[in-house]
N, C-alpha and C positions, 0 to 999 in steps of 0.2 A: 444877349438877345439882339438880334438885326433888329433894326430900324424900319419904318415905314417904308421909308425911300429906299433903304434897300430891298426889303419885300419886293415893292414895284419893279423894281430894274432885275431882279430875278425874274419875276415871271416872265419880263417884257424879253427878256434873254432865252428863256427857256432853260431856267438853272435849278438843278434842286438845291434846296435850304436845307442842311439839317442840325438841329443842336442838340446836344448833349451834357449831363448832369455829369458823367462818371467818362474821365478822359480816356480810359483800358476801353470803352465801347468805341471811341471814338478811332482810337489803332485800329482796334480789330478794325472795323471798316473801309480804313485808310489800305491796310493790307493788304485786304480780300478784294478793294477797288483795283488794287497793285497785282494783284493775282491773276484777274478775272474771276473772281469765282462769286463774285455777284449777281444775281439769276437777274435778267432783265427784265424790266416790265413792260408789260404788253396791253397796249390801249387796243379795245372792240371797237370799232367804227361799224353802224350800222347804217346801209347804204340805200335796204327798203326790205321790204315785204312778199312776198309770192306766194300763192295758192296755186300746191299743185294738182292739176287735174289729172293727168295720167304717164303713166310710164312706158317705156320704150326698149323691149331688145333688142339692140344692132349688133349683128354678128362681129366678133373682131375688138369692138367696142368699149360692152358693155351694155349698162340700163342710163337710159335718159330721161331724164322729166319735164316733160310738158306741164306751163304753169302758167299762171294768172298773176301780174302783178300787182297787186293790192293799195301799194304805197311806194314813193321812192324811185330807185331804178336799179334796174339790173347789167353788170358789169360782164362781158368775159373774162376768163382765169379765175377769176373774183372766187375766194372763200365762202363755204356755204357753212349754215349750222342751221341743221334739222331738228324740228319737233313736228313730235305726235300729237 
């Protein structure tokens, strides 16, 4: 098991920790790191809020939404995830 201090200087790194009971899980990982076939993780950063008021046909385009921002701010290119 790591140490305090090393806990610390991982995080301060930005390093993952990982241990292991059973050394065969520990290959496999090692491998699959070797491989790529590791799916990566993906952190959500949420940057604010918007209420949308109405939408928009533009010919060529597409549909636009006109919104309210609520909280936060809003980015251009920026990632969206909709709810109802």
């Amino acid at each position: 098991r790591p140490s305090s201090a090393v806990k610390s200087m991982a995080e301060r790194e930005a390093v993952e920790l990982k241990t292991y009971r059973i050394i065969y899980n520990a290959i496999d990982d090692i491998e699959k790191a070797m491989t790529g076939m590791l799916a990566p993780e993906y952190k959500e950063v949420v940057l604010g809020h918007i209420e949308v008021r109405d939408t928009f046909k533009v010919p060529n385009v597409g549909v636009i939404a006109g919104g309210y921002v609520k909280e936060g701010k809003v980015v251009r290119n920026a990632q969206a995830k909709l709810r109802l």
